[in-house]
N, C-alpha and C positions, 0 to 999 in steps of 0.2 A: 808573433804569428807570421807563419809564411803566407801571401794570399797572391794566386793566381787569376788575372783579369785577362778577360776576353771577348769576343762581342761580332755577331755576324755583318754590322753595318761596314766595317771597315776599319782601320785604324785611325782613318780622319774625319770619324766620325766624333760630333761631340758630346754623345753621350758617355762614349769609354774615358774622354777626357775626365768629366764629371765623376764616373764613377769610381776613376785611380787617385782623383784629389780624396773623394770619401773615403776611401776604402785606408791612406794613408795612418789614419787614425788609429786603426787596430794593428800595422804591424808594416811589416817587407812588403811592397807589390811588386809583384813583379807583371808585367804588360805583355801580351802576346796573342797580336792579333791578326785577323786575317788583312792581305794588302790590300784589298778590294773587297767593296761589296759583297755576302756570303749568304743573302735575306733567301728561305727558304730548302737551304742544306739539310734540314734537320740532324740527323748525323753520320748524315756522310762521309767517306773518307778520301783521301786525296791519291788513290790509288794508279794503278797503267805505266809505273816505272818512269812516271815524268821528274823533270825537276824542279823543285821546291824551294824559290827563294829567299834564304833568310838575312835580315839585316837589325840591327841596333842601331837605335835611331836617339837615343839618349840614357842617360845614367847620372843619377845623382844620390845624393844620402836618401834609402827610403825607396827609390823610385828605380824600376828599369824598364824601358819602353822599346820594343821590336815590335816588327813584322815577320809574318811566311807567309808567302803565297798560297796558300792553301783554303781548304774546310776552316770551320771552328771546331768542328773535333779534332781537326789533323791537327792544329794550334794547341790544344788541348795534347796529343801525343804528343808532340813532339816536346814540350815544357816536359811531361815526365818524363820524359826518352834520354833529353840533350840538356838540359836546365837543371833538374830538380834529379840530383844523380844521386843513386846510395839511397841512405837513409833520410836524404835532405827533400823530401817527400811535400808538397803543398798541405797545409789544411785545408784549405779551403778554395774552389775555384767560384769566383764569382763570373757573370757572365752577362754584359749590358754596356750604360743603360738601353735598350734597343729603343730607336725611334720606330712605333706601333707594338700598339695590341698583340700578346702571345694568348689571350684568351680563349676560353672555347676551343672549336677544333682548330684555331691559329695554332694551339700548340704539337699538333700533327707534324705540323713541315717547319716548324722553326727552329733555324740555325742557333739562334741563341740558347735554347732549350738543348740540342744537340751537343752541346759544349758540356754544359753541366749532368746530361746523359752519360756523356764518355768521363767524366767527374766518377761519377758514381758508380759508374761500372767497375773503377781500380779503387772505390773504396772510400775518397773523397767524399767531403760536404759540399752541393755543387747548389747554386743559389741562381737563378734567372732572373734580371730584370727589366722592365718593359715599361714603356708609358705609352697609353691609348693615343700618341698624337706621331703622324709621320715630317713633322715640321722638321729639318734638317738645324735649328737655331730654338726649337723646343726651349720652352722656359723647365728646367726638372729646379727650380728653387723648393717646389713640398718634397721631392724626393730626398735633397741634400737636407733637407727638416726631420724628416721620418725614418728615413732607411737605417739611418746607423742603430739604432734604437732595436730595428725588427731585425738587423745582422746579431744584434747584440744577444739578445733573447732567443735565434734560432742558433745561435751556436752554446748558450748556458743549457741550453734545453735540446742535447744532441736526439735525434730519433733513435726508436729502440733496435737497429739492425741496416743490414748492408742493402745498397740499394736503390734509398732514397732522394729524392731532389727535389729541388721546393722551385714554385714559376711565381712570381710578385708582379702584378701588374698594380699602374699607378692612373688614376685617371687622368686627363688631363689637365693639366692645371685651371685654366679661366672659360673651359665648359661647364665643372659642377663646384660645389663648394666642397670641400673633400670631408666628409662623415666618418673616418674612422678606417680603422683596419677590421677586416673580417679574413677566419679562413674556409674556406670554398671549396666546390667540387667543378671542376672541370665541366664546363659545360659542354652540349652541343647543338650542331647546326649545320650548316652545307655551302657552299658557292654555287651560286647561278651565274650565267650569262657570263660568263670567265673568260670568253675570247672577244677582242677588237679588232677586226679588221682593221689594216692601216695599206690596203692598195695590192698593190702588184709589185715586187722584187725585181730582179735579174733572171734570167732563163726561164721565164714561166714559172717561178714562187710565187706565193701568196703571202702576205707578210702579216700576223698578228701579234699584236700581246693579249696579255694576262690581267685579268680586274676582277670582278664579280660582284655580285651584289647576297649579300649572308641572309639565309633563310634561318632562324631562330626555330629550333625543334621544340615543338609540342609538349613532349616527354619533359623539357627541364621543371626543374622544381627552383623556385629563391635562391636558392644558395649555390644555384651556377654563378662562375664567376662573372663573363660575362654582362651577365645581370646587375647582379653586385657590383660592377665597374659602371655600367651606364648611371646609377645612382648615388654615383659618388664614393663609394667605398674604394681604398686599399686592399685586393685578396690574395691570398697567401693560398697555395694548394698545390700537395703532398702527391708528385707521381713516383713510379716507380719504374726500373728498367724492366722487372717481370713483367710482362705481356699478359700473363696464364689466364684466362678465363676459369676461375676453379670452379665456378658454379657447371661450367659446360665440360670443364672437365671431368668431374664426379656425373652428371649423367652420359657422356660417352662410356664412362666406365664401367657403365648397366649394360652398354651392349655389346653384344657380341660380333667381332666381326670378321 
């Protein structure tokens, strides 16, 4: 099996480490990540005629590990583009482990999800992984327990049609006792209070970042993911790159316009 790894933390991050030891098990990896932190890309691309640095940073039987300076989508083209020429096509792009939560509307803006988006747009089985903790030294020991099991079973059990991508969030290890795998529906919810001031810049700027604090929507039922991760569960949940609202599209289609 050819398996394409990728991951919007960075290449020296260690969860991509973790997840190309795992992933050894099933076949070829091949490694191809962004240089630099890519946390909230979702699937952007690396566009404006800049350029794009790539480098091989190791090889060995099994393994091959580079960088580009890019997106995680652009990581993702560029492997079909320049890597995987011809016929010699990935199965599979896996894409983690991310340090945090792609849960809920986290899965809106996340680069790691954005990877296995452009996965699945060319056809691809494109797989997300996440653990609810942003600790850069993260324990993923349940993940290296669990996941090859749930790689296993979602690739014997392909989905019925082009499109799909699957987001796996893990809890964190020694917050909850982990209860199981369930698969889930996307939850949602919002960000508040999302700017911090941090003073006064150069020439009269104003300098903030970015935080917030997550309003949990009314509307969820149990089996947001979300949810299901606060309680310990493992969830698995099935998006798709179609957007269509078909319910809203069969009633625009009553009107006349």
């Amino acid at each position: 099996m050819n398996i394409l790894v990728t991951n919007d933390d960075g290449i020296q991050a260690k969860g991509i480490r973790v997840l190309a030891d795992i992933m050894r098990q099933f076949g070829q990896v091949t490694v191809i990540a962004p240089k630099t932190p890519q946390s909230g890309m979702s699937m952007a691309v690396s566009l404006g005629g800049r350029t794009l640095a790539y480098k091989e940073l190791h090889r060995e039987d099994g393994l091959s590990l580079a960088y580009l300076d890019a997106t995680p989508a652009s990581c993702v083209k560029f492997a079909l583009n320049m890597i995987f020429t011809g016929d010699n096509r990935p199965d599979v792009v896996v894409s983690g482990i991310n340090h945090g939560s792609n849960a809920a509307s986290a899965a809106c803006y996340s680069g790691t999800l954005g990877a296995v988006a452009e996965a699945a747009l060319n056809g691809i089985p494109g797989i997300g992984v996440s653990v609810h903790t942003t600790d850069p030294d993260a324990d993923f020991s349940h993940v290296l327990r669990l996941f090859p099991d749930i790689f296993r079973k979602l690739m014997e059990n392909p989905g019925p049609g082009y499109g799909t991508y699957y987001n796996i969030n893990f809890p964190e290890k020694d917050e909850v006792r982990i209860k199981g795998v369930k698969t889930a529906c996307q939850g949602s919810g919002r960000w508040v209070k999302e700017f911090v001031s941090l003073g006064d810049g150069q020439d009269g700027e104003k300098l903030f970042s970015m935080t917030g604090e997550f309003i949990d929507d009314v509307r969820n039922t149990d089996m947001a993911d979300h949810r299901l991760l606060r309680k310990g569960y493992v969830t698995i949940v099935p998006h798709k790159i179609d957007c269509t609202d078909y319910a809203e599209y069969e009633r625009l289609g009553k009107i006349v316009f």
